[in-house]
C-alpha positions as CSV (number, residue, x, y, z in Angstrom):
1,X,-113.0,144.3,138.1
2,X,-115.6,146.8,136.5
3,X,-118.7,144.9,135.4
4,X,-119.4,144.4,131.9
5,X,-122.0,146.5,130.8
6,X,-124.3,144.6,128.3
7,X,-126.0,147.9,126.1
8,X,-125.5,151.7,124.9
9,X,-128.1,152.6,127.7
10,X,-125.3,151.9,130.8
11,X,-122.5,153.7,128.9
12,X,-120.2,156.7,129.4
13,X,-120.7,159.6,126.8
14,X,-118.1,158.6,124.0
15,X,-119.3,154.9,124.0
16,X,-121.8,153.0,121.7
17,X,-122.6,149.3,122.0
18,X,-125.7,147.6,119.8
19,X,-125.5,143.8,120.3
20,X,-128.1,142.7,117.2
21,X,-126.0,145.5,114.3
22,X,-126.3,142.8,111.8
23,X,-129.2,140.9,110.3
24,X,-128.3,136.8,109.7
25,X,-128.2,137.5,106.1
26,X,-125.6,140.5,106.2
27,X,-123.3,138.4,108.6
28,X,-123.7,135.4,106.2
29,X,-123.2,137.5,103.1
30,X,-119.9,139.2,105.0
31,X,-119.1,136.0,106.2
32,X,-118.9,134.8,102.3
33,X,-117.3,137.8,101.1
34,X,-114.0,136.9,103.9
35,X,-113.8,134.0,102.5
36,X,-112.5,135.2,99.3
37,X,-109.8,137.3,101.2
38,X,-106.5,135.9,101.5
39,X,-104.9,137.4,104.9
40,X,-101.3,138.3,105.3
41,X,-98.7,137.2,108.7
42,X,-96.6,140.1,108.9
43,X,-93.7,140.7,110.9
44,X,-93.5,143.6,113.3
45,X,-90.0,144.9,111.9
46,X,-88.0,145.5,109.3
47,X,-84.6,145.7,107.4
48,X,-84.9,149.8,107.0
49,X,-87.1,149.1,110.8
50,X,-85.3,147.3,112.6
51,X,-86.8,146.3,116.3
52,X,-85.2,148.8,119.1
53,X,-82.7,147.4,121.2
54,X,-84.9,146.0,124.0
55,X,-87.2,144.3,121.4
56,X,-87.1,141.8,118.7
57,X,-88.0,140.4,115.4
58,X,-91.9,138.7,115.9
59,X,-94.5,138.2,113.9
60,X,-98.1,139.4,114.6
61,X,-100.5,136.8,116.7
62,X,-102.8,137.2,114.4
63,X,-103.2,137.2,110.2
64,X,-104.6,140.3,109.0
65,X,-106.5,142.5,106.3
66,X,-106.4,146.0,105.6
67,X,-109.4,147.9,103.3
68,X,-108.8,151.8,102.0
69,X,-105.5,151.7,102.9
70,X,-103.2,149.2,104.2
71,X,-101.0,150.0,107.3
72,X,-98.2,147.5,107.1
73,X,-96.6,146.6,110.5
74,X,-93.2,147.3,109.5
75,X,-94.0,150.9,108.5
76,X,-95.2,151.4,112.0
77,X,-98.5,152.2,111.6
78,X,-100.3,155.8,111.2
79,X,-99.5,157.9,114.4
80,X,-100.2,161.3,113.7
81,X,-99.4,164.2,114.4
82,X,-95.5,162.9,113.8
83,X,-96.0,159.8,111.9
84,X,-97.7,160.3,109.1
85,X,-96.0,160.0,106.4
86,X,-95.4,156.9,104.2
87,X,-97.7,155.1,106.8
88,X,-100.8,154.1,104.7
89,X,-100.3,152.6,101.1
90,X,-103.8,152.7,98.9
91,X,-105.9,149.2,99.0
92,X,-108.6,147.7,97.8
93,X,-111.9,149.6,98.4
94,X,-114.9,148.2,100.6
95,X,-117.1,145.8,98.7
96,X,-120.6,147.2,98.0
97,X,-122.1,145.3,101.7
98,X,-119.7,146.8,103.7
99,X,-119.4,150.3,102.3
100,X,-123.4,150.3,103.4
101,X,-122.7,148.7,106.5
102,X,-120.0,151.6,107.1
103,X,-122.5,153.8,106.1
104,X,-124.9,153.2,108.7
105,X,-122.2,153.0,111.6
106,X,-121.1,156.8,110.2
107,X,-124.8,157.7,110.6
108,X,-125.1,156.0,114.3
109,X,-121.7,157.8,115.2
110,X,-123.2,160.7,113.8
111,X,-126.1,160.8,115.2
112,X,-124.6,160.0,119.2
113,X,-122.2,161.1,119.6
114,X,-121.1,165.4,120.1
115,X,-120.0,167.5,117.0
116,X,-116.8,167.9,118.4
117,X,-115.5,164.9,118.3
118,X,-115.5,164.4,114.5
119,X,-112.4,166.0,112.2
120,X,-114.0,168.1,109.5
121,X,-113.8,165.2,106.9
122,X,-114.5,162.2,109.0
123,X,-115.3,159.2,107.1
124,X,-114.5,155.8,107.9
125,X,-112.3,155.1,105.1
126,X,-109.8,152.9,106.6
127,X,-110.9,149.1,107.7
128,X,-108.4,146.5,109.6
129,X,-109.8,143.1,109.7
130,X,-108.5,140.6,112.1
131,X,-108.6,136.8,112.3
132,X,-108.6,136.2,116.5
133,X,-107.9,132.3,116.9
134,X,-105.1,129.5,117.9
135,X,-102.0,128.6,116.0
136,X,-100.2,125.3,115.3
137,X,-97.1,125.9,116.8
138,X,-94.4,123.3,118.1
139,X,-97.0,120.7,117.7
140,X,-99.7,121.9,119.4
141,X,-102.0,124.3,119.0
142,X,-101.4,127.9,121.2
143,X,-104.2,130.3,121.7
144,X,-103.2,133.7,120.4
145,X,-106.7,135.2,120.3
146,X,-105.9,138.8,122.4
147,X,-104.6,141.8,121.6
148,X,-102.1,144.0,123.9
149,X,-103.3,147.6,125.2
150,X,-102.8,149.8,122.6
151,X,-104.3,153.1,121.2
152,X,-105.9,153.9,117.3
153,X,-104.1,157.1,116.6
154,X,-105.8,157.5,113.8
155,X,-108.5,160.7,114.3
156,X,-112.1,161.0,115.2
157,X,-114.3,157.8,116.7
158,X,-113.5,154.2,115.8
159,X,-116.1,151.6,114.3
160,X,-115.8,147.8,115.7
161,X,-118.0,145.4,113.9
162,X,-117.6,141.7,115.8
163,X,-118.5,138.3,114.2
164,X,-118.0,135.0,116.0
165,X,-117.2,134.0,119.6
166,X,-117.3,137.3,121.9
167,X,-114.8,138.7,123.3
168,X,-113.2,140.5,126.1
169,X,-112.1,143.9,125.7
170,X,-111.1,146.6,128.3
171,X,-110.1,150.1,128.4
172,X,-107.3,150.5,130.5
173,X,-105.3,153.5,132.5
174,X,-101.9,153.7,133.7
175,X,-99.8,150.5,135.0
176,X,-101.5,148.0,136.9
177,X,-99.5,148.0,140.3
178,X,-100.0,145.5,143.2
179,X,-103.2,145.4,144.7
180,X,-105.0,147.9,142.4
181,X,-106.1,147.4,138.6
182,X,-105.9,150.1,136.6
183,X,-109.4,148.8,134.4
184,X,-111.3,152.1,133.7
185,X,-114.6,149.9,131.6
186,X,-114.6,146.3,130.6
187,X,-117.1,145.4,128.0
188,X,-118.5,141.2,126.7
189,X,-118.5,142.2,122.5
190,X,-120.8,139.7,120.9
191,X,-121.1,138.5,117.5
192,X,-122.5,140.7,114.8
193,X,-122.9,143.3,117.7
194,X,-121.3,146.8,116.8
195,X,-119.1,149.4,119.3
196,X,-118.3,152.9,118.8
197,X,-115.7,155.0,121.0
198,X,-114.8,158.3,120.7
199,X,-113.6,161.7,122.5
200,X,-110.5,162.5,124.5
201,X,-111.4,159.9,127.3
202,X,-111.5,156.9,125.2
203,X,-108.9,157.9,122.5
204,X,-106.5,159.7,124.2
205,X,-106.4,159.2,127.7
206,X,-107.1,155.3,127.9
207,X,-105.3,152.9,126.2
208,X,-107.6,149.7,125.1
209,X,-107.2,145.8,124.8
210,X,-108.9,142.6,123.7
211,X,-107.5,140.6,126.9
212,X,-109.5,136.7,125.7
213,X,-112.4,135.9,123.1
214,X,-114.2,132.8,124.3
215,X,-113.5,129.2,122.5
216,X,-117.5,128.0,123.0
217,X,-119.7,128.3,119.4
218,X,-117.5,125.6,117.7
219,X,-117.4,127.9,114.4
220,X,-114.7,128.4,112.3
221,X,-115.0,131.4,110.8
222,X,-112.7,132.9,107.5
223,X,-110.9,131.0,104.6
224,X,-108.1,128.7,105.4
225,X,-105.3,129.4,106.7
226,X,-102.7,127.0,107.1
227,X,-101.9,126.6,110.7
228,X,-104.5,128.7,112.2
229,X,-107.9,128.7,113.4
230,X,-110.1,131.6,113.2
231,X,-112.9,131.5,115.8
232,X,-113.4,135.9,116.0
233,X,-113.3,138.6,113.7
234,X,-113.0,141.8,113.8
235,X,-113.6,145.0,111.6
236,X,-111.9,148.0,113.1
237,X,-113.1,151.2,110.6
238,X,-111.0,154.5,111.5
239,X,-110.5,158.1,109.5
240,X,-107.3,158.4,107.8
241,X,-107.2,162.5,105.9
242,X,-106.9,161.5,102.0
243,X,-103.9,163.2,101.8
244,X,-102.3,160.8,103.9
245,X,-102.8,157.7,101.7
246,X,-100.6,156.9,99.3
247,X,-100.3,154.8,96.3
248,X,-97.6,151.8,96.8
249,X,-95.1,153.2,94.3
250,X,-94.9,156.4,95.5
251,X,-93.2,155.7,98.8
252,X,-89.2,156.0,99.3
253,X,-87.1,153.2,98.2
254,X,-86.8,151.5,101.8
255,X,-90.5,151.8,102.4
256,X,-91.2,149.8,99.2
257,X,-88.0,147.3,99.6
258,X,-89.6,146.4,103.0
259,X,-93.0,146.2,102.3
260,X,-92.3,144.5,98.2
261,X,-92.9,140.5,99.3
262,X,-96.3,141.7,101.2
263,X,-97.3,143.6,98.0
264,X,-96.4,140.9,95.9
265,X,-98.4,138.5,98.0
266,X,-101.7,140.5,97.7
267,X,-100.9,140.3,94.2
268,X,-101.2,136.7,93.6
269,X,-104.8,137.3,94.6
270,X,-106.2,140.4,94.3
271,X,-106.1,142.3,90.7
272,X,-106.1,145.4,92.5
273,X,-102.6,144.9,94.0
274,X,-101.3,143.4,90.8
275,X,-101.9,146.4,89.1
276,X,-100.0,148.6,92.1
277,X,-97.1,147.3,91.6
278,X,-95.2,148.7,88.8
279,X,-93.9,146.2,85.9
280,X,-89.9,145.4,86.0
C-alpha cells in the first residue's frame, strides 16, 4: 500500500493538500451555516431512468447537498462531452463564507497549479456537500461512510474542503487483480484541511475513492437527520460552463416528472426552490 503522504511538499504535480485551510471560527461559522440545510436521500434511478439490467433500484449511502447547481442522481450526473444536457438544474448560490472560502481555493489552484489545466472560464461554481456517517438500518446501526471509485467529469481541477473525522481516500488505476493493488496515491484528509487535484493523471487516467473515514472525535457534525449520523463532511467544488445549467422548469417533461418530489422537498425549506417551481 502507497504511504500516505501528510503535505503539498511530498506530492505529484496536479495535487495540493493544506491540513490547517480553515481557521476555528470559519469551520464553526460553516459548521452553523450546515445546520440550516436540510439534505436530500436520493435514489440512484428513475421511472424515465430506470437501473440497467445488471443493476438495481438503491438509494445513495449518503444524504446530500448540492450549491450552484444541483446534479440529481437520477439524471445521471454531468459527464461531458456526451452528457450534458438536462444534467444540472440551477440551485441556491453559496452563502457569503463560502463564496470567499471558494475564492481563496480558486486563487491556491491558480496560483499551483499549470495554465493548462484550467478551461477558459474556470470557476468553481458547482458545490456537492456530503454527510459521510452510519445509518439505522434493520435495527442497528451500519456504517456507510465511503464512497466507490469514481471520476468528477466535470472540467478543470476539483476543490475538497473536509470537516470532521479524516478520512481515507485513494486514487486508484485499473482492476485490482490477485496479488497486485492497483493504488496509484493514498492520502489521510483531515478536518478543515483542503485538497486540490487536477490534470490528465488525476482526472482522467485515475479513477478516485473515499475507501473509510475514521469513527474516533465523538462529533456529530450537520443538522438532524433521522436515522443517520453524520461524523464527515465534505465539500466537493467543480466547474460546470454556464451554459450548461439550467433553470428547473426548463427541462423536458420526464426530467421534471422524475426529479418533481426532490424539488418539492427543497421547497419546504429553502425559498429559493419554492420559487423554481412553477405554480399549478
Amino acid at each position: 500500500m502507497p504511504r500516505p503522504t501528510p503535505n503539498s511538499g511530498d506530492l505529484p504535480l496536479g495535487l495540493i493538500y493544506q491540513r490547517h485551510f480553515l481557521t476555528r471560527e470559519q469551520r464553526a461559522q460553516l459548521l452553523a451555516w450546515i445546520d440550516t440545510l436540510h439534505p436530500l436521500w436520493e435514489m440512484r434511478f428513475s421511472v424515465n431512468n430506470p437501473p440497467p439490467p445488471s443493476d438495481k433500484q438503491r438509494r445513495l449511502l449518503r444524504p446530500v447537498y448540492w450549491l450552484g447547481n444541483w446534479q440529481f442522481a437520477c439524471l445521471d450526473y454531468y459527464h461531458p462531452p456526451e452528457g450534458i444536457l438536462h444534467r444540472c438544474v440551477k440551485a441556491e448560490p453559496y452563502p457569503k463564507l463560502l463564496a470567499e472560502i471558494v475564492d481563496r481555493i480558486e486563487f491556491v489552484a491558480r496560483k499551483r497549479l499549470p495554465k493548462n489545466f484550467f478551461p477558459e472560464k474556470w470557476r468553481l461554481n458547482t458545490c456537492l456537500v456530503n454527510f459521510y456517517g452510519s445509518e439505522f438500518s434493520e435495527e442497528k446501526w451500519v456504517d456507510n461512510a465511503r464512497v466507490g471509485e469514481h471520476k468528477d467529469f466535470e472540467p478543470g481541477p476539483v476543490g475538497s474542503l473536509s470537516l470532521g473525522d479524516r478520512a481515507f481516500f485513494q486514487f486508484v488505476e485499473g482492476k485490482a487483480t490477485l496479488g497486485k493493488s492497483n493504488e496509484v496515491l493514498s492520502q489521510w484528509l483531515e478536518d478543515s484541511s483542503l485538497q486540490i487535484f487536477g490534470g490528465d493523471r488525476w482526472k482522467k487516467q485515475t479513477f478516485h475513492r473515499v475507501q473509510r473515514v475514521e469513527d474516533k472525535r465523538g462529533e456529530l457534525l450537520g443538522p438532524p437527520i433521522e436515522g443517520f449520523r453524520t461524523r464527515r463532511i465534505n465539500f466537493t467544488f467543480r466547474y460546470v460552463p454556464e451554459e450548461h445549467v439550467l433553470p428547473w422548469a426548463n427541462l423536458p417533461t420526464p426530467q421534471q416528472e422524475d426529479t418533481l418530489p426532490y424539488m418539492q422537498k427543497l421547497a419546504g425549506n429553502s425559498p429559493y426552490f419554492k420559487a423554481a417551481i412553477p405554480h399549478t
